[in-house]
N, C-alpha and C positions, 0 to 999 in steps of 0.2 A: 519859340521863334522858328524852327527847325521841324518840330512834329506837323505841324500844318501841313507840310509837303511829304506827309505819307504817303497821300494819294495823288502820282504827279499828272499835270495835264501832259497828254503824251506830244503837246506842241510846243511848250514849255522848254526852254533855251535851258540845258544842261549850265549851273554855275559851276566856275573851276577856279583853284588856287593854283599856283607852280609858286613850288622850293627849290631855287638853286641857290647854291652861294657863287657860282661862277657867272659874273655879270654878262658875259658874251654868251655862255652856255645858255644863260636864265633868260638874256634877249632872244636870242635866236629861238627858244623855244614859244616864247609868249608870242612872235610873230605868226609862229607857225599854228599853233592853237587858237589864236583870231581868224586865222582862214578856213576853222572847218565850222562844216556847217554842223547846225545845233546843240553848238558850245560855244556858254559864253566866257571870256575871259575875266572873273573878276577884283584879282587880285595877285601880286607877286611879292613871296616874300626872299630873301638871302640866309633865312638858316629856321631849321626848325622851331624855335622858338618863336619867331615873328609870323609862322607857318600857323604854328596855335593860335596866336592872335588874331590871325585877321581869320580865322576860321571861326574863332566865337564874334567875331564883328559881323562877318557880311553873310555868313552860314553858307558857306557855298555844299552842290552835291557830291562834289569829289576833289580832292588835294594830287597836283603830280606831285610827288615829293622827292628827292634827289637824298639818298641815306647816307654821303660823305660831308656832314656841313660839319659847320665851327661854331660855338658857346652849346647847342643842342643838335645832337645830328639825325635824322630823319627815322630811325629806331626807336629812340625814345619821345620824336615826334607823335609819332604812328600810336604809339602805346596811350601817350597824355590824349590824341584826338579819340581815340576807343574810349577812355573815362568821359573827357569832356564832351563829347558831342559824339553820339557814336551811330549816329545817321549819318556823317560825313564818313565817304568809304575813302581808302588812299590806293593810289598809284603808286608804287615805289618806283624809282627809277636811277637806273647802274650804269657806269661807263661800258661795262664787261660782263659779258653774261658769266664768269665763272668767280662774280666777286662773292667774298666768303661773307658779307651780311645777307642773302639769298632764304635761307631758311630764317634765320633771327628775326627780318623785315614779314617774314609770314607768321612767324609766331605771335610777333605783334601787333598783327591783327590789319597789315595790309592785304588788299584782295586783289592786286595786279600789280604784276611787276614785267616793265619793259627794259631795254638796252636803249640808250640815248641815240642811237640811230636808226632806230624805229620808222617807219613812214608815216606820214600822217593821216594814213586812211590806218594802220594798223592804230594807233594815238587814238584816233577817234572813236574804231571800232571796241579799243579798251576803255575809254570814255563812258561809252553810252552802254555798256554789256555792267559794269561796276555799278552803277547807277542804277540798274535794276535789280543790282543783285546779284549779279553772276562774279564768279574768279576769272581771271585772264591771266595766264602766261606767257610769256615771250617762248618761241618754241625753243631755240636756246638756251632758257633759263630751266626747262621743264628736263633739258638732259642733263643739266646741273644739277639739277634736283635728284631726281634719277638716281645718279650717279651717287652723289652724297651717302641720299641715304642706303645704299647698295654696300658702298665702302663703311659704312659707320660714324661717317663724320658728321655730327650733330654739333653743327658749329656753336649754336647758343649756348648747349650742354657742355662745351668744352671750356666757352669761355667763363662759365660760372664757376668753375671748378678753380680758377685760376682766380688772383688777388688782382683786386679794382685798379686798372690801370688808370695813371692821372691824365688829367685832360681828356677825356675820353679816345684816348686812343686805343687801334684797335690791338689782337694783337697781330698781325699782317705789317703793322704801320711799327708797331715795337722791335718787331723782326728787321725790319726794314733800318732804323733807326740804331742799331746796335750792330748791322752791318756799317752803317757813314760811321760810327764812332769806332770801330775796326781797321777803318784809312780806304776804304771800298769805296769805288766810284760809281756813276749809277749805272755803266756800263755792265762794270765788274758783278755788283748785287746782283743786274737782270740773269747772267748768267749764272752765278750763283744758286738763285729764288727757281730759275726755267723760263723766266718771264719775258716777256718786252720791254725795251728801257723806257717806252710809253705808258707802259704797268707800274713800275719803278717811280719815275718822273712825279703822275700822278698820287703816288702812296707819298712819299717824298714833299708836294706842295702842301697834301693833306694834312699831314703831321707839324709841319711847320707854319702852316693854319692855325692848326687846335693850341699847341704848347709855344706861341706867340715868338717864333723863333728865325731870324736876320740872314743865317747862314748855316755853314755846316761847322764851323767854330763854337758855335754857339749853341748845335745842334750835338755835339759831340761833351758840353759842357752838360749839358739838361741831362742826356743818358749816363752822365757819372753820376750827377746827384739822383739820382732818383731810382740808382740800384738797375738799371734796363742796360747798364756794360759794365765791363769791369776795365778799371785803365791798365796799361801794359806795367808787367812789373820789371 
């Protein structure tokens, strides 16, 4: 259903998915990718998982996909679309050009990666460059890169090293979570971490996404069971 379109008509409407799990985020974007030309919109999913399905349903030629979702997140998306269908190329897409899935999302076998405030002539022009084949990086994301590998940090290699976190959390999002069970505010982590409390905030909604969690009571319960704090003695 999918090899047919080896050889594309070069008039032929680009098909696309977008992966967000954030309803506003995932709107906003899907209006914005109906207004470019020679892409068609043809489906959205809210988390990696439903990302794979409608990619074996409608076989589109490229996925945006958003790498922070909840039940499957856009990593292990990216990796199940390379096995299942691996003519679908992916876009990954990051709040923050310096977010630590950056190499991982490359590893596994994504071929463009933007920042969510991308324009959508840069959107488009990573659209149709992926679809034939080509990588695209956000130029941002290229001095993260850079940099990474300059300092040593092979995020993926690190996180193999370390013991399977539950819920797919990351460990940025573990760190994060063992600061709130600490009595740390998300003011105090940003300063803490160096971050923004927009960096924080986000790590923070993510986390209590994945591990299906009310508050910070409850967020402070989850990191005793699970070994990721230790309570005060």
């Amino acid at each position: 259903m999918i090899e047919h379109r080896a050889e594309r008509d070069e008039d032929a409407l680009i098909r696309v998915v977008l992966a967000d799990d954030q309803r506003l985020v995932r709107e906003s974007l899907a209006t914005l990718v109906r207004l470019l030309s020679g892409v068609e919109l043809v489906g959205t999913a809210c988390d990696g998982e439903e990302a794979c399905a409608l990619a074996q349903e409608l076989a589109p030629d490229v996925v945006l996909m958003d790498l922070r979702m909840p039940r499957v997140d856009g990593i292990e998306a990216t990796r199940r679309l390379r096995r299942q269908s691996p003519t679908v190329q992916v876009i990954a897409l990051t709040t923050y050009a310096d977010d630590e899935t950056v190499l991982a999302a490359l590893r596994a076998g994504a071929r463009g990666y933007l920042t969510k405030d991308a324009s959508g002539e840069d959107i488009r022009t990573a659209i149709l460059s992926v679809a034939a084949g080509e990588a695209v990086l956000d130029p941002a994301i290229q001095r993260h890169i850079v940099s990474a590998l300059e300092s040593g940090t092979q995020v993926e290699e690190r996180a193999d090293s370390q013991p399977e976190l539950p819920d797919g959390l990351t460990p940025r999002e573990v760190e994060v979570l063992a600061l709130i069970a600490d009595g740390l505010t998300n003011a105090e982590i940003a300063q803490r971490l160096v971050v923004s409390p927009t960096t924080v905030k986000s790590h923070v909604n993510h986390l209590f996404g994945k591990a299906g969690l009310r508050d910070r009571a409850q967020a402070v319960r989850y990191a005793y069971a699970h070994g990721l704090a230790q309570p005060p003695r």
